[in-house]
N, C-alpha and C positions, 0 to 999 in steps of 0.2 A: 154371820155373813162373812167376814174376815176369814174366819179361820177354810168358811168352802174355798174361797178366792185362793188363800193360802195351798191349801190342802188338792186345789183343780192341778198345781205342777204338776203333783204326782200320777197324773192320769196319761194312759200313752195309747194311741189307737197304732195297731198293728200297720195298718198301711202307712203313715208316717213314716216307715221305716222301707219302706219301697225303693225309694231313689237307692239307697245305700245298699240295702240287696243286689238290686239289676246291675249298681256297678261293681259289686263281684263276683256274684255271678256271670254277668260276662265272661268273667277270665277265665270260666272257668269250664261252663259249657253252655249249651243254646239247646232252642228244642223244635222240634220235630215239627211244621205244620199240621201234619197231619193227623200223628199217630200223639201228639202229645210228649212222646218222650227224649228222653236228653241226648245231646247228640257232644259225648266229648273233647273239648279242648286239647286234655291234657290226655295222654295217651293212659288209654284204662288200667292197663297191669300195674301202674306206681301208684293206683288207689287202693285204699282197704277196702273189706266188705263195708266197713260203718260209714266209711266216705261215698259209695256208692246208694247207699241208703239213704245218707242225709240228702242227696243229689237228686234219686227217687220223690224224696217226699216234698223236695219245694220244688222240684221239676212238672208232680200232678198239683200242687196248690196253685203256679204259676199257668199250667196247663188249663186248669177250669177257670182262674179268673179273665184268661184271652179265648174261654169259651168251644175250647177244642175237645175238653172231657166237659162228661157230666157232672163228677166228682173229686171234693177237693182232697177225699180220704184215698187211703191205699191199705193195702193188704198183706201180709207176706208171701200170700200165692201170686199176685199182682209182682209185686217186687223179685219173687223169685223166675219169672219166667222173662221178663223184662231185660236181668242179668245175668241169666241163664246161673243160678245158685238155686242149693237146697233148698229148699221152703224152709226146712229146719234152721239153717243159717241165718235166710233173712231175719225170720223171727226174734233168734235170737239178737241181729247186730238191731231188729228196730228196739229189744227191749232195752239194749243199751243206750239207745239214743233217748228213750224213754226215761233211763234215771240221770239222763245230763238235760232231760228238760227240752232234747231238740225235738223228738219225739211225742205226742199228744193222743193218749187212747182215745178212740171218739166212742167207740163202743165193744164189743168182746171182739177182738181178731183187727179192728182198724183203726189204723191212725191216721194224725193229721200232722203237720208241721206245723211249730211254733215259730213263729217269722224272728224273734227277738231273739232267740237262741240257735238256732239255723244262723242269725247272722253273726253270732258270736264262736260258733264251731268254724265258721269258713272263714272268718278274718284271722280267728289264735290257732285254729291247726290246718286247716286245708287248704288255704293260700300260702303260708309260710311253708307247708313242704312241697306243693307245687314250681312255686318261687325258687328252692334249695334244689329240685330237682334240674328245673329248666337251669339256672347256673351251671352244676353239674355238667351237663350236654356240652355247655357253653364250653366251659372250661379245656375238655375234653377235643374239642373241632380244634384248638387252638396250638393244641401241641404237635 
């Protein structure tokens, strides 16, 4: 009995991690009432393919749990018409988000977002070059 008590720390429900999601994603974009889909903060061209992807896939996981899609999975024809890329591309930037874990195959061709690693891509690389960019601009108006 001890050691479940002990051993219960280690357990994490994904929505727990909610609050901490929505407050950065704020920064970063919002979505769509209608259509589901993201509506960006930061001006599109200063994201990568994989940044727009990871944004895709907790933009539909956040989409279906406020009940606007049916689905919390995506697709890379989904993803590619969405940000107007090759299907070819998407694919490939979701498999890369797939071996960094942000990425979750739910079956052949779809995925799903993993909310704990989505959250660790947009705090270590998508908010800090967000942040270096918006400075940048800053910087820039000043001279």
């Amino acid at each position: 009995m001890a050691a479940k008590k002990l051993l219960e720390r280690m357990l994490v429900d994904e929505t727990s991690l909610l609050p901490q999601i929505v407050s950065v994603s704020e920064k970063i974009f919002r979505i769509d009432k209608t259509t589901g889909e993201p509506i960006f903060l930061a001006p599109r061209s200063k994201l990568s393919h994989t940044d727009l992807i990871a944004i895709g896939l907790l933009s539909k996981y956040m989409a279906h749990q406020l009940e606007i899609v049916d689905a919390s999975s995506v697709t890379p024809s989904e993803l590619s018409k969405v940000f107007k890329l090759k299907k070819m591309i998407a694919g490939a930037r979701l498999n890369d988000l797939k071996i960094e874990g942000v990425a979750r195959l739910v079956k052949w061709g779809e995925y799903r977002v993993s909310l704990p690693d989505v959250l660790r891509y947009f705090q270590e690389k998508l908010l800090p070059k967000i942040e270096r960019q918006s400075r940048g601009r800053q910087h820039g108006k000043e001279k």
